[in-house]
N, C-alpha and C positions, 0 to 999 in steps of 0.2 A: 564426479564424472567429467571428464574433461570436455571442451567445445570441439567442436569440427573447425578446421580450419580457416573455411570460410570466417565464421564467428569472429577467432583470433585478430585475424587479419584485418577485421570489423569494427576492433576497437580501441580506443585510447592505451597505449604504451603504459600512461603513467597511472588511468583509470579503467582497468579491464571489465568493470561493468556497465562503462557508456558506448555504446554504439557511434561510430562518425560513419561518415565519406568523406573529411579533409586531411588532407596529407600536409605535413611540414614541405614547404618547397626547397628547404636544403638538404635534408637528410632522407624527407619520404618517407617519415615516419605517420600512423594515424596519431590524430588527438582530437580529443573534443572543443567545446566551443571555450570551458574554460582553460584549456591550455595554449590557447590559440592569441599569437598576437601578430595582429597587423600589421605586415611588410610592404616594401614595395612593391613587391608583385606577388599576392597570395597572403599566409600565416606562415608562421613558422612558430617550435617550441619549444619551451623555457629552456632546455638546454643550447641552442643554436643561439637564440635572443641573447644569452649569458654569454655565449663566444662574443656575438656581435658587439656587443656592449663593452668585453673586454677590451679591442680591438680598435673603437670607434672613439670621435671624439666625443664627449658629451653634449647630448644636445636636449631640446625638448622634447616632452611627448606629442608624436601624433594627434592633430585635431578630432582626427576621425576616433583613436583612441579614447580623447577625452571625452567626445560628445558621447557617442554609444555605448560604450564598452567593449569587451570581448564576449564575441559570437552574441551580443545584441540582436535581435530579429527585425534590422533595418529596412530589409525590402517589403515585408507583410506591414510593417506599420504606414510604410511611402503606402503601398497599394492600397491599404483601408483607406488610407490621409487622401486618397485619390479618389476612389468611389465616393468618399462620405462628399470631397467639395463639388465634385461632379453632380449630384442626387441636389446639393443645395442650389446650384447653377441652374437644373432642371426645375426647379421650387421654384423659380423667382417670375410672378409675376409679368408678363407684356414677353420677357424673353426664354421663358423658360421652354414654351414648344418648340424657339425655332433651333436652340441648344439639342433639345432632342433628336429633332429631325436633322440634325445634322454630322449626328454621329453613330445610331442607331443603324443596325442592318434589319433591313424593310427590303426584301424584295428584290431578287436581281443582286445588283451593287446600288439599290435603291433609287434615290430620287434623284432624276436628272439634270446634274449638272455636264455632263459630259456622257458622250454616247463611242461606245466601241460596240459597230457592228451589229447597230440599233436598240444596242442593251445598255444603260445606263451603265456607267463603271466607275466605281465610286470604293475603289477595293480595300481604303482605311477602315471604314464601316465595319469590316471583318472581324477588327482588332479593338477599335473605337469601342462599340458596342458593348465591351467586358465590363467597361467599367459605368453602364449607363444603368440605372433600375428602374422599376415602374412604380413600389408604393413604400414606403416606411418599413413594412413586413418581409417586403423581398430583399429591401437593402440590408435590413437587423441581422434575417437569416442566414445571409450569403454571408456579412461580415464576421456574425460570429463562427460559421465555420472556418472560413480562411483566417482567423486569427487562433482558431486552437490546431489545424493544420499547419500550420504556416510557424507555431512555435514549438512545434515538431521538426518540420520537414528542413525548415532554411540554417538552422546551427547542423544539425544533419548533411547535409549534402552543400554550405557554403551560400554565399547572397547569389554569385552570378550563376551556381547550378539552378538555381528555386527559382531565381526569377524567370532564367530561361524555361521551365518546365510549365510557368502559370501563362507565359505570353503563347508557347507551343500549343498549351490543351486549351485553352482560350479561342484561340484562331482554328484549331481543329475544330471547337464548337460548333463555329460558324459556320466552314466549309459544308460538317453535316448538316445543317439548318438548308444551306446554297441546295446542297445536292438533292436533301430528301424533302424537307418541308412546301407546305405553300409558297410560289414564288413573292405571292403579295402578302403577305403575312411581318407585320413588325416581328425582332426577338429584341429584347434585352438582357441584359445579366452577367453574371460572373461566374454562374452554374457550369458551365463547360470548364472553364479553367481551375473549379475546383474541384470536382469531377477527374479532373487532370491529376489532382494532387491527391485525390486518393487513391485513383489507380495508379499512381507512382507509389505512394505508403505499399500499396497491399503488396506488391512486384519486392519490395523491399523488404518488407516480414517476412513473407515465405522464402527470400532468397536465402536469407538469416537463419531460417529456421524459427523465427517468433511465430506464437499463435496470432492468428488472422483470421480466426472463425467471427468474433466479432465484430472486421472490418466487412469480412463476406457482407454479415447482415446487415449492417449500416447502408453499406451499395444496395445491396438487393430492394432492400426499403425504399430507398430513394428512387429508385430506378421505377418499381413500380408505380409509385405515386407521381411522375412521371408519366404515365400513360394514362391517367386518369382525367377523362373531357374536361370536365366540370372544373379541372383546376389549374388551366389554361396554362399549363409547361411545356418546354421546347424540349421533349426530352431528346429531339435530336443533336442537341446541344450537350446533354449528357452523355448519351452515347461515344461523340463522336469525341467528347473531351477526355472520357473514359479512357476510351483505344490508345490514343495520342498521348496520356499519364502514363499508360502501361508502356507502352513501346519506349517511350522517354526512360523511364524506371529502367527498362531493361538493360537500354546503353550505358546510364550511368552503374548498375549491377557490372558488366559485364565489359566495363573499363576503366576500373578503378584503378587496377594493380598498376604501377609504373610502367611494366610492359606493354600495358592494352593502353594506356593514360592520350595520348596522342591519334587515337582513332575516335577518341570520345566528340570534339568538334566536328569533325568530318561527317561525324554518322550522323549530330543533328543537323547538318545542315543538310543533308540529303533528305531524311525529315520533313524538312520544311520547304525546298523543293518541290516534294512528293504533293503536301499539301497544297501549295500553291498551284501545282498542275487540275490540282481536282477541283479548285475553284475556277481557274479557268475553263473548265468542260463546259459549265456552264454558259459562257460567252457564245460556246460556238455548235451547240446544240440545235 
C-alpha cells in the first residue's frame, strides 16, 4: 500500500522508513539525522557533502562534527546538563535558597526587586523558573521524560526547531501559571516545557498519519494527575505548555515544504509576542 504524500514527503530520500523535518539546505531534500552533516549554515546530504568535497580544498573535520556526531541530541543533553547543575546550585547549603528565590516564578513577576506600576516585574522568572525543581523526584521525573522526548523530537525536527519549541512551551507554562493560578503561589519545573514537547509529538503523529492513541493517554494521565490537591502540581503549567507544543507543532507541520519554509520564523515570533502580551495583562490588571 503505498503512503500518502504527506508521509513521502516526511521522510529520508535515502531511508524511506525514518521520519525527519530536516532538509539538505542545498538541494531541499529530507534526510534523517544519520544522513545529515553539518554545514555552515544548516545539514546538508551525502550526496551535496560529496560535491562539496569534490570541489573544496581539503581540510579538517568539523569540531562540532567530531565532538557529537551526526544528528547527536545536543540541545536535550545542554538542557538535562542544565537543570541537573541548576538543582545542585539549589542543594547547596547557606546559598541554595537565595539561588532559588532568585529565578523561581512566585507570584506577580515575584519578589521585588523592581516595581512596574506597583507589581514587581522581574519577567526572567518566566523562563528562569524551567529549569529550577523542588525535590530529587521532580527533577528524576521531568529529566527522564525530556530525555526520552527529546531523543525523539530534536534529530526530528533539528537542534534550533527543539530547542525553540522547549523555551516556547516553557514560557507558555508560565504565562498560564501568571494568568490562572495564585498570584502568590511559588511554581517550579520543566513540566510546561515538556508538556510542550508532547503536544508538539502528538500534532506530529497525527499530521503523519502515526498512531497517537497511546500519546492520547500518556497526556490524558498526566493531565489528570495534575488536578489532583494532594499532589501539589501546577497544572496550569501543563496546560498552558500543552497549547503552546501544539500551536508550535502545527507551524512546524505546516511549514516544512520549501514554499511554506520562510513563514515558519515569522509565525513563531508572532507566538511569542502573543505570549508575552498575556503576561503583561497581568501588570496592568
Amino acid at each position: 500500500m503505498s503512503q500518502p504524500a504527506d508521509v513521502r514527503a516526511s521522510t529520508c530520500y535515502r531511508h524511506p522508513d525514518r521520519v525527519s523535518y530536516v532538509l539538505c539546505q542545498r538541494c531541499g531534500r529530507t534526510i534523517c539525522p544519520e544522513c545529515q552533516t553539518p554545514a555552515a549554515v544548516g545539514v546538508i546530504c551525502p550526496e551535496c557533502m560529496a560535491q562539496q568535497r569534490a570541489t573544496a580544498p581539503k581540510t579538517k573535520p568539523a569540531i562540532l562534527t567530531r565532538m557529537t556526531g551526526r544528528g547527536a541530541p545536543v540541545i536535550t543533553y545542554t538542557l538535562i546538563g542544565i537543570c541537573v547543575l541548576v538543582y545542585i546550585l539549589q542543594s547547596l547549603p547557606g546559598i541554595g535558597g537565595t539561588i532559588t528565590q532568585a529565578i523561581q516564578y512566585a507570584g506577580a513577576y515575584s519578589y521585588p526587586t523592581g516595581t512596574f506600576g506597583g507589581v514587581a516585574f522581574e519577567p526572567w522568572r518566566l523562563l528562569t523558573t524551567v529549569f529550577a525543581h523542588a525535590s530529587i523526584l521532580h527533577i528524576a521525573l521531568n529529566m527522564y521524560t525530556l530525555w526520552v522526548f527529546g531523543m525523539l523530537l530534536e534529530p526530528l525536527l533539528g537542534r534550533a526547531r527543539f530547542l525553540a519549541l522547549f523555551l516556547i512551551s516553557g514560557f507558555a507554562g508560565s504565562v498560564a501559571v501568571l494568568l490562572i493560578a495564585s498570584p502568590v503561589q511559588p511554581v517550579v519545573g520543566a513540566s510546561g516545557a515538556i508538556f510542550g514537547m508532547l503536544g508538539a509529538f502528538l500534532v506530529i503523529q497525527r499530521r503523519l498519519g502515526g498512531n497517537a492513541t497511546q500519546l492520547f493517554i500518556l497526556v490524558g494521565i498526566n493531565l489528570v494527575i495534575g488536578f489532583i490537591p494532594s499532589f501539589g502540581i501546577a497544572w496550569q503549567a501543563h496546560v498552558g505548555g500543552l497549547i503552546a507544543g501544539v500551536l508550535v507543532g502545527l507551524i512546524y507541520v505546516e511549514t516544512r515544504t520549501p514554499a511554506r519554509r520562510r513563514l515558519q520564523i515569522p509565525l513563531l515570533v508572532v507566538l511569542c509576542l502573543i505570549l508575552v502580551a498575556l503576561s503583561l495583562i497581568h501588570l496592568f490588571a
